[in-house]
C-alpha positions in Angstrom: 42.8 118.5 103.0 39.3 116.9 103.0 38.8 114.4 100.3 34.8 115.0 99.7 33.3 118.7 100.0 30.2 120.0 102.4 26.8 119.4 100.2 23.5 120.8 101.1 20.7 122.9 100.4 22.0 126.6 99.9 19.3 129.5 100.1 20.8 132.9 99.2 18.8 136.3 100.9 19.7 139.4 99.2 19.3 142.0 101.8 21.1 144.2 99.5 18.6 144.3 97.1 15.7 143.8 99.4 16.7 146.5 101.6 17.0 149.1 98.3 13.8 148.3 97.5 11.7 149.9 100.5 10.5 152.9 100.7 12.3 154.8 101.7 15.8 152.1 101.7 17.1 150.7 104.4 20.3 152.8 105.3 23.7 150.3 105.3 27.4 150.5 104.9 29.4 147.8 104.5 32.5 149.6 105.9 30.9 150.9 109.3 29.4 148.9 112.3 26.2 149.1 110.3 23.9 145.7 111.7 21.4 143.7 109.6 18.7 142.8 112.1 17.4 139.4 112.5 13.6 141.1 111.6 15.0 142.0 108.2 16.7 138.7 107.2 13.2 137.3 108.0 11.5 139.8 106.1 14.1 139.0 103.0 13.1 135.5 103.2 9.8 136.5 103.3 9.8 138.6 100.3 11.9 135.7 98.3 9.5 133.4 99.3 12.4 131.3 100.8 11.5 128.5 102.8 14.3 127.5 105.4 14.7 124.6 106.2 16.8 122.8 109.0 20.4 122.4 107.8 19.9 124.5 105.1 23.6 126.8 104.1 22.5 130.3 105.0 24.3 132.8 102.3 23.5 136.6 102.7 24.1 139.3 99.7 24.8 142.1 101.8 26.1 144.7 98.7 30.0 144.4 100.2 31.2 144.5 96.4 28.3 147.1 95.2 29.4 149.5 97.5 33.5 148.8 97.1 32.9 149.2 93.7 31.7 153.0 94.4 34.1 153.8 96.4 37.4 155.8 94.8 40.9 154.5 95.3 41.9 157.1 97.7 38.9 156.1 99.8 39.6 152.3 100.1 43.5 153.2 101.0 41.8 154.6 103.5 39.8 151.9 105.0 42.4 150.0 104.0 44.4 151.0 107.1 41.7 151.9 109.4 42.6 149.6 112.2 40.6 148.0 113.5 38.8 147.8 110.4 35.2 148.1 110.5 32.5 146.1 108.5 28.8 145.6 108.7 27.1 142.4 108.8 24.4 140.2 110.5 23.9 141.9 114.2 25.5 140.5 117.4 22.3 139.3 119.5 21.4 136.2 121.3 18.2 135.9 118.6 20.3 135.9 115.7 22.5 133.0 117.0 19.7 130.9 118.3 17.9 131.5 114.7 21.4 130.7 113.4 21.9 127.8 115.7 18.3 126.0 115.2 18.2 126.6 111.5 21.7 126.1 109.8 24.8 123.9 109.1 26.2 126.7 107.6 26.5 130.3 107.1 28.9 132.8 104.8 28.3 136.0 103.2 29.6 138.6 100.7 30.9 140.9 103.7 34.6 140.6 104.9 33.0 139.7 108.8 30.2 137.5 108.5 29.1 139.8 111.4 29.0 143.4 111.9 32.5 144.0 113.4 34.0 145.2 115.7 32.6 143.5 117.9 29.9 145.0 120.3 29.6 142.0 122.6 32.8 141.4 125.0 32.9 137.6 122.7 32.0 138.1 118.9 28.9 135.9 117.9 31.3 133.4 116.1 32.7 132.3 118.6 29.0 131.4 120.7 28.6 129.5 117.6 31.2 127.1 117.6 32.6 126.8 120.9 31.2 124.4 123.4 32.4 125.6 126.6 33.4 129.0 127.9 36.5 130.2 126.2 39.3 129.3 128.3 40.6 132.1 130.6 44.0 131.3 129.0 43.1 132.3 125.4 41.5 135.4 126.8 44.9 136.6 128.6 46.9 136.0 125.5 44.8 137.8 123.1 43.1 141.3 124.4 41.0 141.8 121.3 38.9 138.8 122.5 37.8 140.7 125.9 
């Protein structure tokens, strides 16, 4: 267990309520493969008039509880065991990780997949993120869902 917490400077874009607020809104769903483009989380921060900075903790208010909310009991048993699940989130592209990658220490979100899954590139973005070399061959053989 860590004995001091992370500390930096948080900046929250609500693409929920951002994307709701264009005419027409921005079509989502938090439970399908729905993507937030890069263009849009620009355009949030745009609209906020949020500077980012280097190192700053990228949060992102996609409307994962708004929408549960609405949804009835019968519909989340469903999705419930939909497997593999399905969630939206920030897309899977090479601009969104560099963006990621040249701007932040850290990054979360109100979404269960912090990106839209399942995945659409053979290795989800996370992984890109945080690995610095090639995924061994190994870890690839024992788990499928990674190819």
């Amino acid at each position: 267990m860590a004995e001091q917490g992370i500390v930096g400077r948080g900046i929250l874009l609500d693409y929920h309520t951002w994307r709701l607020a264009q005419n027409p809104p921005i079509p989502y769903s938090s439970f399908t493969r729905s993507s937030i483009p890069l263009s849009h989380l620009l355009a949030v921060a745009a609209a906020q008039k949020t500077d980012i900075h280097f190192g700053d903790i990228l949060l992102i208010r996609s409307g994962y509880f708004a929408e549960q909310a609405q949804q009835s009991e019968e519909e989340l048993s469903v999705l419930k065991d939909q497997a593999p699940p399905t969630f939206g989130g920030v897309e899977q592209s090479v601009e969104i990780l560099k963006w990621i990658w040249e701007n932040f220490s850290a990054v979360a979100g109100d979404q269960p997949s912090f990106e839209c899954w399942r995945k659409y590139f053979t290795i989800p973005c996370f992984f890109n993120l945080f690995c610095v070399s090639p995924m061994p061959q190994q870890l690839t053989n024992e788990n499928p869902w990674l190819t």
